[in-house]
C-alpha positions as CSV (number, residue, x, y, z in Angstrom):
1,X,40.8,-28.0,22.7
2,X,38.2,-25.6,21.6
3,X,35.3,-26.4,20.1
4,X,34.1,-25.4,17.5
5,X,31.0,-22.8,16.8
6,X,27.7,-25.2,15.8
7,X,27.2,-23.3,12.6
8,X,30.8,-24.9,11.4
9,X,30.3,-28.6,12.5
10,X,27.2,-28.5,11.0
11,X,28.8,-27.2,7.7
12,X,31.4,-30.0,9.0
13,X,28.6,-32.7,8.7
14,X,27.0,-31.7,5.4
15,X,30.2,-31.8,3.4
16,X,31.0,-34.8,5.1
17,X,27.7,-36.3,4.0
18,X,28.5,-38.6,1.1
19,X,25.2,-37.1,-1.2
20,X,27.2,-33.5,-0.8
21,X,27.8,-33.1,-4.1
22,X,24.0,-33.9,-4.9
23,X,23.2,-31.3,-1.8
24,X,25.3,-28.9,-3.5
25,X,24.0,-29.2,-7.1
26,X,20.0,-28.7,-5.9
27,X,21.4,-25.8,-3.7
28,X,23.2,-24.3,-7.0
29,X,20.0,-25.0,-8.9
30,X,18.0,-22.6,-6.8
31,X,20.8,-20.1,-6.6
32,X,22.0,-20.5,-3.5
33,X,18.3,-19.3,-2.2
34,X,18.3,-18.6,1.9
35,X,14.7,-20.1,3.1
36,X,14.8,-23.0,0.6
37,X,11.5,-25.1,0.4
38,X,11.2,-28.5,0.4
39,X,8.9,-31.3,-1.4
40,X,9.2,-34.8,-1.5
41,X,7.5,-36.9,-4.1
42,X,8.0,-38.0,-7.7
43,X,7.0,-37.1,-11.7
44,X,6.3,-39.2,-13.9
45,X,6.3,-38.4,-17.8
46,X,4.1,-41.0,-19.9
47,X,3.5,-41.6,-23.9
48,X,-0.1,-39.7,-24.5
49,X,-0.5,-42.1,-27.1
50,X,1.1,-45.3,-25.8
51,X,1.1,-44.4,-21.9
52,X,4.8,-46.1,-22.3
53,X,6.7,-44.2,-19.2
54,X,9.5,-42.1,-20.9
55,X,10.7,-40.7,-17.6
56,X,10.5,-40.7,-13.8
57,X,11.5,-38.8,-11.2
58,X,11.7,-39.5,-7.7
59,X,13.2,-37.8,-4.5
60,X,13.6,-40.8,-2.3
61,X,17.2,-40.2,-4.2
62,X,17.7,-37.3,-3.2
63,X,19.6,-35.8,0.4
64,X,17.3,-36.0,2.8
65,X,14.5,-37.7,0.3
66,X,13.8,-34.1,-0.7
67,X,14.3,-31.8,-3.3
68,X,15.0,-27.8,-3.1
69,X,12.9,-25.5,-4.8
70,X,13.1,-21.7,-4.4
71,X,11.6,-19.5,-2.0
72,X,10.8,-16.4,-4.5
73,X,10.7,-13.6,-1.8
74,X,11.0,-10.5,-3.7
75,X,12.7,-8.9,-0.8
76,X,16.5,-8.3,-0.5
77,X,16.4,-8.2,3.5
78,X,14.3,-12.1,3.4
79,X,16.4,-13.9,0.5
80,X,19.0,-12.3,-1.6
81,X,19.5,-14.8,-4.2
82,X,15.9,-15.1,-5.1
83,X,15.2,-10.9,-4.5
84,X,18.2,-10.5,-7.3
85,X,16.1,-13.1,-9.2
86,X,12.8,-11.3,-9.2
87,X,14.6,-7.9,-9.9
88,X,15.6,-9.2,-13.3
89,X,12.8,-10.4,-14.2
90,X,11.3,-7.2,-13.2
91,X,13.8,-5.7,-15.3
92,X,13.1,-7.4,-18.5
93,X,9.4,-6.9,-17.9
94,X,9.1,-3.1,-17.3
95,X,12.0,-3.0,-20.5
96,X,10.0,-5.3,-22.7
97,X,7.1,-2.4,-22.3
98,X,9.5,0.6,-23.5
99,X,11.3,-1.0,-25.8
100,X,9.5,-4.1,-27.1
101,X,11.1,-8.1,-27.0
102,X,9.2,-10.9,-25.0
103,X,6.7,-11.0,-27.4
104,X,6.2,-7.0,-27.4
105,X,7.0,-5.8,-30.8
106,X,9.8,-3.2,-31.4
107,X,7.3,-0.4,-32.2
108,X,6.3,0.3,-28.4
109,X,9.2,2.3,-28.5
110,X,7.8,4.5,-30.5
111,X,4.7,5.1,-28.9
112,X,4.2,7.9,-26.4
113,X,5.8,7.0,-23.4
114,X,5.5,9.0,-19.9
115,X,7.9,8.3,-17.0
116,X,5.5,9.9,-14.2
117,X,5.7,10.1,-10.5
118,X,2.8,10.3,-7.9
119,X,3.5,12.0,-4.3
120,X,1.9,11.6,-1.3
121,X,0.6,14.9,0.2
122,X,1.7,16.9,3.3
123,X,0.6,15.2,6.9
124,X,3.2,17.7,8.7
125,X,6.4,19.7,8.5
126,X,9.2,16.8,8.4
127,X,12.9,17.1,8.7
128,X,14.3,17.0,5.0
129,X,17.9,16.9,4.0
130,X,19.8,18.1,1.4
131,X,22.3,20.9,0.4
132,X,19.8,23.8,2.2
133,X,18.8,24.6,5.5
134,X,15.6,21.9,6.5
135,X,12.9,24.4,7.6
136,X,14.8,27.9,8.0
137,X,12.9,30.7,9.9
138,X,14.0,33.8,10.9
139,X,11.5,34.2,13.6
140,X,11.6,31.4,16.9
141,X,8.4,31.1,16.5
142,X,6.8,27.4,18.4
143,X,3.5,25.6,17.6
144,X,0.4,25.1,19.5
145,X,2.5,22.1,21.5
146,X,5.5,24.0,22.2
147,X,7.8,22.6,19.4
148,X,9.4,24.5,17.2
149,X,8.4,25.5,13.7
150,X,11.7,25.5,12.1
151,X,14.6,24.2,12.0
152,X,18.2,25.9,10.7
153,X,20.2,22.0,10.6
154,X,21.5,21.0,7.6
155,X,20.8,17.0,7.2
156,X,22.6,14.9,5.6
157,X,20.6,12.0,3.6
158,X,21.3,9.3,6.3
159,X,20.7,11.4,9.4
160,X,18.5,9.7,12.3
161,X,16.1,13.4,11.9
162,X,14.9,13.2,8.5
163,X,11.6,12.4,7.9
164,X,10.7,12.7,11.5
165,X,7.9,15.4,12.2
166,X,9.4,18.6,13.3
167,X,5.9,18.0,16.2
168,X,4.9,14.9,16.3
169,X,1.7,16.4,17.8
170,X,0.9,18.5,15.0
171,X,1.7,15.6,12.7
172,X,-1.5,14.3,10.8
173,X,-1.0,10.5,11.6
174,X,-5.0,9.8,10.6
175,X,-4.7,11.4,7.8
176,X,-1.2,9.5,6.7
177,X,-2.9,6.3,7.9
178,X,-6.0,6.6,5.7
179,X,-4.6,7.7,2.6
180,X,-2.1,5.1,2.8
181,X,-4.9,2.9,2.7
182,X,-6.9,4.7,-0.2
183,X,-3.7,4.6,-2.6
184,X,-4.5,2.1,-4.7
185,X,-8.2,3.6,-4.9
186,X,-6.6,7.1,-5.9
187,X,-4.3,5.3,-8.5
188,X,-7.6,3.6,-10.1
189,X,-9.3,7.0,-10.3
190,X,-6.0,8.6,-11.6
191,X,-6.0,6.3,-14.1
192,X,-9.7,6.6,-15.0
193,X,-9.2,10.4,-15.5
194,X,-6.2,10.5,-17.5
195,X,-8.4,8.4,-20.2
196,X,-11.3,10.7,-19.7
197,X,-9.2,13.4,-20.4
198,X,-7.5,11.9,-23.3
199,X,-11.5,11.4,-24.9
200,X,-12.7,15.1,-23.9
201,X,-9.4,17.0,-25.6
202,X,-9.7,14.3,-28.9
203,X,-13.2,15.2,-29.1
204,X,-14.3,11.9,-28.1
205,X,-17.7,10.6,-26.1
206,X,-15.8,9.3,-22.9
207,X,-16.9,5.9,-23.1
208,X,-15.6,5.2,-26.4
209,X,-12.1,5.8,-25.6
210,X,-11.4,2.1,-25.7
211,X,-12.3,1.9,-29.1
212,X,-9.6,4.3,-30.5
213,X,-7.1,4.3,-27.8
214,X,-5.0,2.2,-25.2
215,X,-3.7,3.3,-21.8
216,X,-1.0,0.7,-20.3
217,X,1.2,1.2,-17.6
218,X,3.7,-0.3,-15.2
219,X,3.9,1.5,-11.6
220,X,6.0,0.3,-8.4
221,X,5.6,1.7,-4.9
222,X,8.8,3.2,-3.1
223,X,8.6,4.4,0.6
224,X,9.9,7.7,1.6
225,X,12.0,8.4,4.9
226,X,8.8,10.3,6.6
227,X,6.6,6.8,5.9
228,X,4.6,7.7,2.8
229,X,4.7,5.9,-0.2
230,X,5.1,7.3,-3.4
231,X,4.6,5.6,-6.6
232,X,6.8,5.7,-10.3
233,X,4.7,4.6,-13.3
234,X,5.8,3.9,-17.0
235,X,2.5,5.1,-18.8
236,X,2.1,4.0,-22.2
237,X,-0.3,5.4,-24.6
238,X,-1.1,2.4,-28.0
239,X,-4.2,1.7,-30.4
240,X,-6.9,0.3,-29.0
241,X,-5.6,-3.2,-29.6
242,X,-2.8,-2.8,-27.1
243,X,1.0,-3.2,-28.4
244,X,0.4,-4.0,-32.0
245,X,-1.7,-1.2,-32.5
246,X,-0.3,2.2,-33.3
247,X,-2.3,4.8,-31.5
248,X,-4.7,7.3,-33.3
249,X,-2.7,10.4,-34.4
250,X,-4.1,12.8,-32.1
251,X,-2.6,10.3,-29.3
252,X,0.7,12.8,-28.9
253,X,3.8,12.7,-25.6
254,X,1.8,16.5,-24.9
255,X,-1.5,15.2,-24.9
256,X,-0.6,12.2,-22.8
257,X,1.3,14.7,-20.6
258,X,-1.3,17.1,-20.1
259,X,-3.6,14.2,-19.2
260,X,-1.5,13.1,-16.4
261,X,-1.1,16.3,-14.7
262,X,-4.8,17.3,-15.0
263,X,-5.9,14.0,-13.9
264,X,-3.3,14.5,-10.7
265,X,-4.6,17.5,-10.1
266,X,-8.3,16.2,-9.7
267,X,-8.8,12.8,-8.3
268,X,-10.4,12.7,-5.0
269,X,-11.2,10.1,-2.7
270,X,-13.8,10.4,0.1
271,X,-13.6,8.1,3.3
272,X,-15.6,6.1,4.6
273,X,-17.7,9.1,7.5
274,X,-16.3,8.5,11.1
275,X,-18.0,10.1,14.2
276,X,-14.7,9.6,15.6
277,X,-12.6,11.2,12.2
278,X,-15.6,12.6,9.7
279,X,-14.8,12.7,6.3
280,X,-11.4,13.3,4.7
281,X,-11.0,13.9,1.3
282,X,-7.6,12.3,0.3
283,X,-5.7,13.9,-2.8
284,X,-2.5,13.7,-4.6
285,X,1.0,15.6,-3.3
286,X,1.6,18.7,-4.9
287,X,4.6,17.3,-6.7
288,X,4.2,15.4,-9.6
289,X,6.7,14.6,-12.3
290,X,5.7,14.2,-15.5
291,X,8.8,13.0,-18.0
292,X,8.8,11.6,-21.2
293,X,10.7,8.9,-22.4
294,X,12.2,9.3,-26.2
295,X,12.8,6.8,-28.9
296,X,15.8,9.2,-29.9
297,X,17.5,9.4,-26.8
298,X,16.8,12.8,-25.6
299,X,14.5,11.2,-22.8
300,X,15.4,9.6,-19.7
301,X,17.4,6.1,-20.5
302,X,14.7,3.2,-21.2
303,X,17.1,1.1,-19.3
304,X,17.8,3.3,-16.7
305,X,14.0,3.3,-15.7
306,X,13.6,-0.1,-16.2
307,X,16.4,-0.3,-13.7
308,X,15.0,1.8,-11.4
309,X,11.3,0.1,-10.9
310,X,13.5,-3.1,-10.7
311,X,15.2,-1.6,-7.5
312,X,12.6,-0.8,-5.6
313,X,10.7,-3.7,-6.2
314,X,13.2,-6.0,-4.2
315,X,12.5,-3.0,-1.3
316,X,10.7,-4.5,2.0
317,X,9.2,-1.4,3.7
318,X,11.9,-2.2,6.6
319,X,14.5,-1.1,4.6
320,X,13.3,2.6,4.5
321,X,12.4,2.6,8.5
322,X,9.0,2.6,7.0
323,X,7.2,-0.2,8.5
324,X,8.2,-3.5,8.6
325,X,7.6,-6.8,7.1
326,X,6.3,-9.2,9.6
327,X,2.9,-8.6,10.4
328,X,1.6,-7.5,13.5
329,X,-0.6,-9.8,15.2
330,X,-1.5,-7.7,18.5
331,X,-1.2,-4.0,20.1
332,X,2.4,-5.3,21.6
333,X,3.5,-6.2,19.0
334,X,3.7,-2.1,17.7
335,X,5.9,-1.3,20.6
336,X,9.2,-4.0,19.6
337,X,9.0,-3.3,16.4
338,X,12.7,-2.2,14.7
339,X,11.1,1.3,13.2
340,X,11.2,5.2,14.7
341,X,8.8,6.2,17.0
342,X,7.3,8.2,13.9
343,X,6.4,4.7,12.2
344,X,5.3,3.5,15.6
345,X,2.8,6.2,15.7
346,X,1.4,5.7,12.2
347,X,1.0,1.7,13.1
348,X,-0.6,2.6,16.3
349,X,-3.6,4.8,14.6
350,X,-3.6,2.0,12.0
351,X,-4.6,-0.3,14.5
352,X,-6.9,1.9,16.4
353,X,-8.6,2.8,13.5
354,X,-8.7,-0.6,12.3
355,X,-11.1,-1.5,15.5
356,X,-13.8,1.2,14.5
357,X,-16.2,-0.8,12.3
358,X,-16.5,2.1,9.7
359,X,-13.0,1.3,8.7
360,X,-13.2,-2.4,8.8
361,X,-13.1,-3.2,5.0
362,X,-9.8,-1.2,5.1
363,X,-7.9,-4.1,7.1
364,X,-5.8,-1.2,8.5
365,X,-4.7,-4.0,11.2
366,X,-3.9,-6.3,8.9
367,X,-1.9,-3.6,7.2
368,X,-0.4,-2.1,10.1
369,X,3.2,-3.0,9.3
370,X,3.0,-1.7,6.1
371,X,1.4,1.7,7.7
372,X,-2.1,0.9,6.1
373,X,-0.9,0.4,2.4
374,X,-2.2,-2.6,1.2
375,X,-1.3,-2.5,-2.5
376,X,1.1,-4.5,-4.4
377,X,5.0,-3.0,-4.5
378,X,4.6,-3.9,-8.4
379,X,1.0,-3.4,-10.4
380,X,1.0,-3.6,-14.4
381,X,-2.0,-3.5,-17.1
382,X,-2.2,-6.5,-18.6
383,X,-1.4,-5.4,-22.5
384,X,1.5,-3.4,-20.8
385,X,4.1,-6.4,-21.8
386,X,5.0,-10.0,-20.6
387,X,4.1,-11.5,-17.4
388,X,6.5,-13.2,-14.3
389,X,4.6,-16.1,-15.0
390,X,5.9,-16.3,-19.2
391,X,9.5,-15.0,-17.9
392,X,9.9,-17.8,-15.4
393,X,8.3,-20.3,-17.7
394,X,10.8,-18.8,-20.6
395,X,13.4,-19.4,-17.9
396,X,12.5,-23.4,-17.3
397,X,12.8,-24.1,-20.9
398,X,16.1,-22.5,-21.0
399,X,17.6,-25.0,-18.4
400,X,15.6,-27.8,-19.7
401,X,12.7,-28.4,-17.2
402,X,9.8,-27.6,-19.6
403,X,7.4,-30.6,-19.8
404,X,7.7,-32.9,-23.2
405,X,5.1,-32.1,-26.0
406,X,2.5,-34.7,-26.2
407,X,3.0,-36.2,-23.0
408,X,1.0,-36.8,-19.9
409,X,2.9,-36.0,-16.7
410,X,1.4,-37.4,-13.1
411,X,2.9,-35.4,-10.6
412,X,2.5,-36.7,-6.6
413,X,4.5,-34.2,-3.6
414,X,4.1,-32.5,-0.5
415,X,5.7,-30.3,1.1
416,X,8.3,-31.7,3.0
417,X,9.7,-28.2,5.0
418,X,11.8,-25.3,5.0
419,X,14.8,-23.5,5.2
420,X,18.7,-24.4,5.9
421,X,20.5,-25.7,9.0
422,X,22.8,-23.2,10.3
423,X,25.7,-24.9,8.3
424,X,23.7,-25.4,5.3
425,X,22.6,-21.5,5.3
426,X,26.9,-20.5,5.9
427,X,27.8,-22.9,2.5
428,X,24.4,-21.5,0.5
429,X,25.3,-17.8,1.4
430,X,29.1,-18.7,0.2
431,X,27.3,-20.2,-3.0
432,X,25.0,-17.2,-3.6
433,X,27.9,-14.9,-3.2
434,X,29.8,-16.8,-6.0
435,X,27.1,-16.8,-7.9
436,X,26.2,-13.0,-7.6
437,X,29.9,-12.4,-8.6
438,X,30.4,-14.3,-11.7
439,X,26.9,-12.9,-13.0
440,X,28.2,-9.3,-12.3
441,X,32.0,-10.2,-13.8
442,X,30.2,-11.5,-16.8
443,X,27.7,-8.8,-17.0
444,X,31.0,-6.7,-17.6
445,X,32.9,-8.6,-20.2
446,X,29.9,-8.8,-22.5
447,X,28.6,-5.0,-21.4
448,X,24.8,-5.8,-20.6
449,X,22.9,-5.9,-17.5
């Protein structure tokens, strides 16, 4: 007789087990979460007054003396069920600032509101797809290197060739590396002029801009075929107290708008000087979009954006081919890593640069897989709306697991390990399947997200 595959016996043996049905209510808890971790240890809820013990907890109960809690990886390639998680939450957070709830009032949407996108510049000539030609020429002419400086395909969106350099040679891969890692000092500065400019076109001393006015955003990084990230911001302009202030009336959608693109236009960031690189002077791409969200409707969707930052944010730099995200811990590691030999290129300079000690406060090595960007995926001001924190403390209360007013809880665990056997992962991805599928059937009888 055959035997069976281990991955099935083991699934065998945990719905054997006679605590399945516990096993299976802990696994439903966490929604059927693929790298559950583990704690052992006990709660106990006591009488402030009194110090009478009201409840207690303990997981020597439980299967396996342990209790599952969830992982909380953001990305969709690491854990599904907790990537779908932290989209929503995303969701209602980025919403909550265009449209008010979760302790926002209603007014934000109101307020001038900017839906703006922030390229990377040109490092090189990359194959683009689309309905046109990628790089039409009617000369055959070739660079300095030999390679061509056209190219007459037609690409379609999934094709192996786009975002590859048309040279490789020619391809700036210092330049890509470095501004990668100066993103989130460009953002900073963008965000510095926009208010500047905002003071100097009201009339206002620069410094005192926080006294009539309020700049809040939300802005999430997305990585583009050719490896560079770009980044989509909700920009919100309110009174100086944040979202219960109205902003002053010269606060307009225009003015906001024309702060943006001005500010675009002239942040600059110097590197650190290399005798083996010099001095670069790192800029936004020439494409920014600028569009403005409207309380009437005439705007983009305020859903629809919120929706779209939430998309992105469950994105793991893998899932472009841009980087990867395991971390590289030596040069070897560069070569078997699952991305084009374009990525490989911009993780090799990383790490080369990384051992100059001009560039050491970068952590370009650290950063390697991530092709020297070291911001966060998701970045928000705090007055823009809610937190993850409030929404996931919003979200215990729901199901009951908020602590008991005036009571004193002594709390004692450890971590006790992690992740699923291989039958235990087969029976939590059935779970978190189910799961996924009632939420969307649901979400279509009652016609919300």
């Amino acid at each position: 007789m055959r035997q069976l595959p281990e991955t099935d016996r083991d699934a065998i043996r945990i719905a054997q087990d006679p605590q399945f049905a516990r096993w299976l209510e802990q696994i439903t808890a966490i929604g059927g979460c693929a790298h559950p971790i583990y704690l052992s240890g006990s709660t106990t809820a006591l009488d402030e007054t009194t110090g009478e013990i009201l409840s207690h907890y303990d997981t020597r109960d439980e299967p396996g003396e342990r209790l599952s809690v969830r992982c909380r990886n953001r990305r969709a390639t690491v854990c599904a069920p907790c990537s779908r998680l932290h989209a929503g939450d995303t969701f209602h957070l980025v919403r909550a600032g265009l449209i008010g709830g979760k302790n926002v009032p209603d007014a934000v949407r109101h307020r001038p509101r900017l839906f703006v996108t922030l390229t990377a510049p040109s490092f090189g000539p990359v194959h683009r797809a689309g309905g046109d030609r990628c790089h039409p020429r009617r000369d055959r002419s070739s660079c300095e290197h030999g390679g061509s400086l056209g190219c007459g395909a037609v690409h379609d969106t999934d094709a192996s060739q786009v975002g590859q350099p048309l040279c490789s040679d020619c391809y700036d891969y210092t330049a890509h590396a470095l501004w990668h890692a100066h993103a989130g000092t460009l953002w900073d500065r963008f965000v510095i002029g926009v208010r500047r400019h905002l003071a100097s076109s009201a009339g206002l001393v620069q410094s005192r801009f926080a006294d009539h006015a309020r700049l809040s955003f939300a802005r999430v990084a997305e990585y583009q075929k050719r490896g560079a990230v770009h980044l989509h911001a909700v920009v919100r302009l309110d009174g100086p107290d944040g979202p219960t202030d109205e902003p002053p009336v010269w606060g307009t959608v225009a003015r906001l708008s024309d702060a943006v693109r001005a500010s675009a236009r002239r942040v600059v960031v110097r590197t650190p000087y290399s005798p083996a690189v010099g001095e670069l002077a790192l800029r936004w791409g020439a494409q920014v979009d600028v569009r403005p969200l409207r309380a009437d409707g005439l705007g983009p969707d305020d859903d629809a954006v919120a929706a779209y930052v939430a998309k992105y944010v469950t994105k793991g730099a893998n899932e472009t081919g841009a980087g990867t995200d395991h971390r590289l811990t030596n040069w070897g590691d560069i070569a078997t890593a699952p991305v084009t030999d374009h990525v490989r290129n911009v993780m090799r300079v990383c790490w080369r640069l990384g051992g100059l000690p001009e560039y050491e406060p970068l952590h370009l090595r650290l950063w390697a897989h991530t092709l020297g960007y070291r911001g966060h995926i998701l970045t928000k001001s705090r007055a823009y709306s809610t937190t993850y924190a409030v929404l996931r403390a919003e979200r215990a209360r729901h199901v009951g697991h908020a602590d008991i007013p005036a009571t004193i809880s002594e709390r004692n665990w450890r971590y006790a390990g992690s992740g699923h056997s291989p039958g235990g992962a087969l029976l939590a991805a059935g779970l978190a399947e189910d799961i996924a599928t009632n939420r969307e059937v649901s979400r279509d009888e009652i016609g919300v997200r």
